[in-house]
Each structure stands twice: as structure tokens, then as C-alpha cells.
ROLOMI-694900 format. One line per 8 residues: for each residue x negated, y negated, z of C-alpha. Coordinates in nm, 2 decimals. Layout:
X/Y/Z  ...
***
This chain:
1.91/-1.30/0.47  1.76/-1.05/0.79  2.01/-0.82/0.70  1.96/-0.79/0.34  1.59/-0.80/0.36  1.68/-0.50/0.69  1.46/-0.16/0.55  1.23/-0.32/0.29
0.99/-0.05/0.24  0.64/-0.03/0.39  0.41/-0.11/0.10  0.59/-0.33/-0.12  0.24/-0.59/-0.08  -0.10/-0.63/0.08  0.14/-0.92/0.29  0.38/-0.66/0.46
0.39/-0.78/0.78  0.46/-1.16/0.69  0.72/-1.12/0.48  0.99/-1.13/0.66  0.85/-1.48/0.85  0.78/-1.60/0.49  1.14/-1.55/0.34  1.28/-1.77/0.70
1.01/-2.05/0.62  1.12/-2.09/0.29  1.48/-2.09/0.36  1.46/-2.32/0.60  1.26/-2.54/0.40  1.50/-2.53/0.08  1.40/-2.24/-0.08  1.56/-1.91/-0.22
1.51/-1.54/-0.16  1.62/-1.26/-0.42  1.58/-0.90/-0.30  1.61/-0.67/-0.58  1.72/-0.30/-0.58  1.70/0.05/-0.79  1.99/0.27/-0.93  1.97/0.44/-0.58
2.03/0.12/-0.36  1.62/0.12/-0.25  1.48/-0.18/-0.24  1.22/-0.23/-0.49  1.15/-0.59/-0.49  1.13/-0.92/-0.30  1.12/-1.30/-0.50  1.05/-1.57/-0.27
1.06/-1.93/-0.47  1.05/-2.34/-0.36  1.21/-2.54/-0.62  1.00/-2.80/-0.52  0.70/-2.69/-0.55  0.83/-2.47/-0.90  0.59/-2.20/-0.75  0.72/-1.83/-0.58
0.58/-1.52/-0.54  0.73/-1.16/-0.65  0.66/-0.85/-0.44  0.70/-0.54/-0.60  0.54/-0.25/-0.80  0.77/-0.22/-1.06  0.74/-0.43/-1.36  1.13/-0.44/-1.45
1.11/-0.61/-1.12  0.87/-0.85/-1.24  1.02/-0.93/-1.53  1.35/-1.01/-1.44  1.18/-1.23/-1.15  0.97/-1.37/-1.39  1.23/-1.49/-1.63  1.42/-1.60/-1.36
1.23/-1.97/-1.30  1.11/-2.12/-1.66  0.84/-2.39/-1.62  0.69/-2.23/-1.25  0.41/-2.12/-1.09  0.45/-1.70/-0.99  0.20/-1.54/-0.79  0.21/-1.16/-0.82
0.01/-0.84/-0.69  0.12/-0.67/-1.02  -0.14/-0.75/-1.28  0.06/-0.77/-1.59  -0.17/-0.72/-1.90  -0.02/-0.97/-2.16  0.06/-1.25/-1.95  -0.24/-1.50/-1.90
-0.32/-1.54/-1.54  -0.56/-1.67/-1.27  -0.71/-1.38/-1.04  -0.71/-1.45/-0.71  -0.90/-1.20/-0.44  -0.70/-1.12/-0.11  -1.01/-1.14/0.15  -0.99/-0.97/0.48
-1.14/-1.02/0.85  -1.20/-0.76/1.12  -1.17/-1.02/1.37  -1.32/-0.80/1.67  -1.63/-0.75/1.48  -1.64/-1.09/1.37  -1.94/-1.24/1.63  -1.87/-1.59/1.85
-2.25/-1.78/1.83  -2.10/-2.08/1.63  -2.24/-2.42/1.74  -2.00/-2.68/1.68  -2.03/-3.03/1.49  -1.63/-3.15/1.52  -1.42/-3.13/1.73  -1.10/-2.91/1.60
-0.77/-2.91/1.77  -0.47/-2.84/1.72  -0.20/-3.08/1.61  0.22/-3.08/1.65  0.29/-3.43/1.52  0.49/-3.36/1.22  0.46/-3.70/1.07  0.14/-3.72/1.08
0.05/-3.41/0.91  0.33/-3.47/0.66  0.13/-3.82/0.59  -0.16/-3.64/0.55  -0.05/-3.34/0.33  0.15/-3.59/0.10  -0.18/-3.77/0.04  -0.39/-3.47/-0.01
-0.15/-3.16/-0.14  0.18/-3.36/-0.28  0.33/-3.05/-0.48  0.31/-2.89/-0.08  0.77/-2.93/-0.04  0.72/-3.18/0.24  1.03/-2.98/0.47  0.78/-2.70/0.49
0.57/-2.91/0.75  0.88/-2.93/1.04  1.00/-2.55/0.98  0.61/-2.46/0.99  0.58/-2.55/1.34  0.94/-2.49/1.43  0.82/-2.11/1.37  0.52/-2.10/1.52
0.27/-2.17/1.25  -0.05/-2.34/1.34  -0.25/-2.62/1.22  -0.59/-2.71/1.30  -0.76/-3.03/1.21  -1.02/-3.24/1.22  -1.00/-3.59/1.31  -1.25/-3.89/1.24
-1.18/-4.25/1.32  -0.85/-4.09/1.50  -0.69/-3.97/1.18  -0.72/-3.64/1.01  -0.99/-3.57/0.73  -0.95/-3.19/0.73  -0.70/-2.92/0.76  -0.62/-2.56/0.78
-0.29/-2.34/0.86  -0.22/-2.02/1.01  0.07/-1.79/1.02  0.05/-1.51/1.27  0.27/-1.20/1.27  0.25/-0.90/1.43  -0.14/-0.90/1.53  -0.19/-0.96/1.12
-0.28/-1.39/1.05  -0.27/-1.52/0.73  -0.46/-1.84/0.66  -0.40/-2.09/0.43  -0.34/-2.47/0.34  -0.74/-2.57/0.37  -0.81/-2.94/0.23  -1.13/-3.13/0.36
-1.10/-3.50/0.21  -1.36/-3.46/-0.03  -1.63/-3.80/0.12  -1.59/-3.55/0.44  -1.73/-3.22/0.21  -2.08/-3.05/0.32  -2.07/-3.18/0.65  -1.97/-2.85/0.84
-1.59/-2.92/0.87  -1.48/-2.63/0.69  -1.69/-2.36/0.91  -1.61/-2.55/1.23  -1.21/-2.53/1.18  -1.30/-2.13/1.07  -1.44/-2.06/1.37  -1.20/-2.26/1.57
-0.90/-2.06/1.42  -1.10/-1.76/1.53  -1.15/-1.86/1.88  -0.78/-1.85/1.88  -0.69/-1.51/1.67  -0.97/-1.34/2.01  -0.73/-1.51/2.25  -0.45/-1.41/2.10
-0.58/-1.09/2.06  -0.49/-1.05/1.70  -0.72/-0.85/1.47  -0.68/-0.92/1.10  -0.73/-1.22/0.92  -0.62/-1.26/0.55  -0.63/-1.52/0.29  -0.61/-1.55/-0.06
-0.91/-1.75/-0.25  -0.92/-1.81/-0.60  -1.24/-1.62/-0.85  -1.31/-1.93/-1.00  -1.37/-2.06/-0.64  -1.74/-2.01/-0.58  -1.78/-2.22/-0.26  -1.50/-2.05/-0.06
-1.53/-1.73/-0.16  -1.89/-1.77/-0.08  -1.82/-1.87/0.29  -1.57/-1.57/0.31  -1.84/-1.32/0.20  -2.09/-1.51/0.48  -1.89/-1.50/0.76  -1.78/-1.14/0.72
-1.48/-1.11/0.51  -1.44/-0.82/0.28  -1.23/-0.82/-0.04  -0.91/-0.59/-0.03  -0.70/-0.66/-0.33  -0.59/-0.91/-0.55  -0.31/-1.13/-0.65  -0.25/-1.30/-0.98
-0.14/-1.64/-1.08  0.08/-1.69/-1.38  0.28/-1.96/-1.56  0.65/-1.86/-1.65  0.71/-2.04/-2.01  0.96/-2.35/-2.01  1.34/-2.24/-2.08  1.36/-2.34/-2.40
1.07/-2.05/-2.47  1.23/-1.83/-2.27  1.56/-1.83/-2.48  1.41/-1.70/-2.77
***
């Protein structure tokens, strides 16, 4: 799949740099990858998709592109940077951090570490996130993806990822059980992940939070994060739609 994905043009999404780590993931995990292509032989297009989860995500600027990816998996989830009038969506805002600028005067509350047993955080996530394809854990941490938690009582009661490529991180994944909420866990496994992105000396820090989600997008405004695009969420109709 390297070699097909080989001179995907610079542009193609707000996610450039992961991409290429993203399509691996997901094939390793059981997933697909489409690359799409123009009369010329450009690439114009990327469709990453877990069957499990029915969810993928198109990259492209070309809404022939979206369409055929769109059509492609009845009944799914399909996130997209191309906001496609008639289709009904969820807007989601792609935040960004200058992690240089960001300051390091946090006072912790919990402790936040990193954790590598697999089973455990496959426990975890199947109790918390169960549409999360439960092979994603292993090839996660296979490829260098990072999760932080918090632990109480010895087990975990909040969670966070982070992919980092190229100097560019991309977090995702957070879940705080929700009797653990409002007690600082959230902001302590922020600034955690943080600490880390300075030692690793890696300066941009991206996620993608949902409008309707007042609480985090609030604590991404407060701790410096800057809004620099959007990606939509929309529902591909079942097949039996789609055939008509």
C-alpha cells in the first residue's frame, strides 16, 4: 500500500503528515485503503475505512471523489473535510496547538503515566468505547502510538491517545469514566501529553472536537488551542437506499 499511496499530493487534508501512519494502522488492524486517481494518473483522493467500526474518512477536494467514496460503504459513519451541502452532517472543528508557546505552570492532581499493557487497555476501551475495532489497540502501540492514563484503585478511569508524526501529534481517544468527571483528570492527562510533545520536541498538536461539544471545546479554547478547519460527520444511507 506505501507504494501506491508513494506521491500523494501535499494538501490533500488539514492531516497531511499522518496519513500515511493512518492508512498502516488501519491495515494492520483489518481495515481497507482506496486511493483514487484523475484522468491524468494524479492522485486526487484517499478513503481510509474499519469495517468494524462501519466508520472511514475520505481525503480529497473533489466531490466526484466523495461521492464514489461515499457510496462505497452503505450504513457507515464518513468523516470528510469537504462540506457537502445536501448531505446532513455533524461539524466538527479541527483545533490546533503551538506547543512552544503553550506555558508549563500546571499543578497536578493525578498521577498520569503511560501504559503498554495491551490487555488492559483493550479491557478498558471495550467497556468504555466498544465500536473502538478492538485490533486497533495492539497495532496502536506496535507503531508507536501513545496512551496516557489515569489510574485509581490500580485500574484505569481515564484515557487519552496520541499519534506523533513528523513533529505534527494528533490527539484523540479521550474517555474519563463519567463518576471520575470534574475532578481535574481531563487537564492533568492534557498537560501530561504536553510535557511529552516539549521533550520530544514536537510543535503541533491537533485534534478534532465536535460543535455540539461545549465542555471540550471549551478547555481547547482555555488552554491555547486555536481553531484551523473543520471536518464533517455524515451518515452514508443503508444499501437498499443506495440502489435506488
Amino acid at each position: 500500500m506505501d507504494e501506491q499511496l508513494g506521491d500523494l499530493p501535499r494538501g490533500l487534508s488539514l492531516f497531511d503528515p499522518l496519513l500515511r501512519h493512518e492508512v498502516k494502522e488501519a491495515i494492520e488492524a483489518g481495515g481497507e485503503a482506496y486511493v483514487s486517481t484523475n484522468v491524468e494518473g494524479g492522485k486526487n483522493g484517499l478513503f481510509i475505512y474499519d469495517g468494524y467500526e462501519a466508520t472511514g474518512t475520505v481525503f480529497t477536494k473533489s466531490r466526484e471523489v466523495f461521492d464514489y467514496f461515499y457510496d462505497l460503504k452503505p450504513s457507515s459513519y464518513i468523516f470528510s473535510e469537504l462540506d457537502v451541502a445536501q448531505h446532513p452532517k455533524e461539524v466538527w472543528n479541527v483545533w490546533q496547538l503551538d506547543v512552544d508557546e503553550a506555558p508549563l505552570d500546571h499543578r497536578f492532581k493525578h498521577q498520569v503515566s503511560m501504559d503498554n499493557d495491551v490487555r488492559e487497555i483493550e479491557r478498558f476501551m471495550a467497556a468504555t468505547q466498544p465500536e473502538t475495532n478492538k485490533q486497533w489497540v495492539g497495532v496502536a502501540l506496535r507503531n508507536g502510538d501513545k496512551c496516557f492514563v489515569v489510574k485509581m484503585a490500580n485500574r484505569i478511569v481515564g484515557i487519552a491517545w496520541m499519534t506523533i508524526v513528523d513533529g505534527v501529534a494528533r490527539s484523540h481517544g479521550l474517555y474519563v469514566e463519567p463518576q471520575f468527571r470534574r475532578m481535574g483528570i481531563t487537564t492533568d492527562n492534557f498537560h501530561a501529553r504536553l510535557i511529552y510533545l516539549k521533550s520530544r520536541h514536537v510543535h503541533t498538536l491537533i485534534n478534532e472536537i465536535a460543535e455540539s461539544n461545549v465542555a471540550s471545546s471549551g478547555h481547547a479554547a482555555r488552554i491555547g488551542e486555536k481553531i484551523v478547519g473543520k471536518i464533517f460527520l455524515y451518515t452514508s444511507p443503508d444499501r437498499d437506499m443506495a440502489s435506488r
